[in-house]
C-alpha positions in Angstrom: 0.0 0.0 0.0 1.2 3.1 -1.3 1.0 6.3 1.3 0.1 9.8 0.7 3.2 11.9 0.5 1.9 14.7 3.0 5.2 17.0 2.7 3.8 18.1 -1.0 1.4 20.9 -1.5 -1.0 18.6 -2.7 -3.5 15.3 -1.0 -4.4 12.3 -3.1 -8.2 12.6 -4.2 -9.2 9.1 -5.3 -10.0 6.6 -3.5 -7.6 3.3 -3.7 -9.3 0.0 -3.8 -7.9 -1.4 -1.1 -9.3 1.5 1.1 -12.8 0.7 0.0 -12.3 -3.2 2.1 -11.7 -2.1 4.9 -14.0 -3.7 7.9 -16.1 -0.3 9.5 -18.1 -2.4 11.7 -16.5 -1.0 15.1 -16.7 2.5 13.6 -19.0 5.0 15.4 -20.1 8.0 13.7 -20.9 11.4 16.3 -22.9 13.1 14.4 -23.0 15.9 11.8 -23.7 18.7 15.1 -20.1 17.7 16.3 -18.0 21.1 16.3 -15.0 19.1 14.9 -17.2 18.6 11.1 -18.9 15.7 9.9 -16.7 13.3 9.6 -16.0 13.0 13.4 -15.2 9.0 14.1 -14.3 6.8 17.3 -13.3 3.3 16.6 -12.4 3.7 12.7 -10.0 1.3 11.2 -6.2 2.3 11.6 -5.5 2.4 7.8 -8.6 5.2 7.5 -7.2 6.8 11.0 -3.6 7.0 9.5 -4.6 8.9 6.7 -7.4 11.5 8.2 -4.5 12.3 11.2 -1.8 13.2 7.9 -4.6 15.1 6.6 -5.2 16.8 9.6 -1.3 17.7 10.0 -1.5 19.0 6.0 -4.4 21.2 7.1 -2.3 22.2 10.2 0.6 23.1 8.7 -1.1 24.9 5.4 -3.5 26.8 8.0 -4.0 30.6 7.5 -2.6 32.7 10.3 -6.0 34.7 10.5 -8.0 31.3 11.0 -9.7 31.8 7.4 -11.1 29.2 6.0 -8.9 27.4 3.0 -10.6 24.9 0.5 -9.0 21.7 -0.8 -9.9 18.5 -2.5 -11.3 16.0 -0.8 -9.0 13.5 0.5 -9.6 9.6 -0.5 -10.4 8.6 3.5 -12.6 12.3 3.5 -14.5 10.5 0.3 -14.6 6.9 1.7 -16.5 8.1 4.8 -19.0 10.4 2.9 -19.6 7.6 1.0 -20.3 5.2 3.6 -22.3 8.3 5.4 -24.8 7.8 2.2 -23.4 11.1 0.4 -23.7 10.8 -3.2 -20.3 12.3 -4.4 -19.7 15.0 -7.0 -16.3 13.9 -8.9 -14.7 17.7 -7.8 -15.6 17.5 -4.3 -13.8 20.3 -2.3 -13.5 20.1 1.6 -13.3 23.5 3.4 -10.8 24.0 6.2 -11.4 26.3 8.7 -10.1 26.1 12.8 -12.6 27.2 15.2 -10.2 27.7 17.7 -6.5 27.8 18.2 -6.1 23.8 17.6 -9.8 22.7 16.9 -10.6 21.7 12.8 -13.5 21.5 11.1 -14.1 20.4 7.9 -17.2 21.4 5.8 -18.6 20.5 2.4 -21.2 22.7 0.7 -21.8 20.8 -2.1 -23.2 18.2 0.3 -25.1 20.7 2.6 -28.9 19.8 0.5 -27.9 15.8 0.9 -27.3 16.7 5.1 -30.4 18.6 5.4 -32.2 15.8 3.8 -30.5 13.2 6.0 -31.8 14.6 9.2 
């Protein structure tokens, strides 16, 4: 299994086959109200876990110093998760980055916002 090389400027977006295996039975989702985003996990696999916590230091150390949000790609775990959420995926999906506090991340998708609204 190949890794994301999180020293470029850029994160993978698709999704490797052997990331879409993976067993998420143990994985427990906190809702879409948590202040950390959507995509807020306890028990996910450690493959998925690995590559969220890289993409958490990309976003970390690409941050703005004002706290404005920044928008990226989404990440291949980011996609996986929204997936398995029941999202249906646009192929350009962009994540937006923005730190709610010193150290606290949230990530947002507004493309998905109608699909959210209609899952509650």
């Amino acid at each position: 299994m190949s890794e994301p090389n999180m020293a470029s400027t850029e994160l993978p977006t698709t999704i490797p086959v052997w990331l879409t295996a993976l067993d998420m039975t143990n994985s427990h989702h906190y809702g879409f109200s948590d202040p950390r985003g959507w995509l807020t996990f306890s028990g996910l696999p450690e493959e998925i876990q690995r590559q969220l916590d890289q993409t958490a230091n990309f976003d970390w150390e690409h941050r703005h110093w004002l706290h404005r949000p920044r928008t990226r790609p989404a990440t291949p775990a980011e996609r996986l998760l929204l997936t398995w959420l029941g999202f249906r995926l646009p192929p350009n999906l962009e994540t937006v980055v923005r730190y709610i506090s010193g150290s606290v991340r949230r990530c947002e998708w507004p493309q998905l916002e109608q699909q959210r609204e209609d899952m509650q």
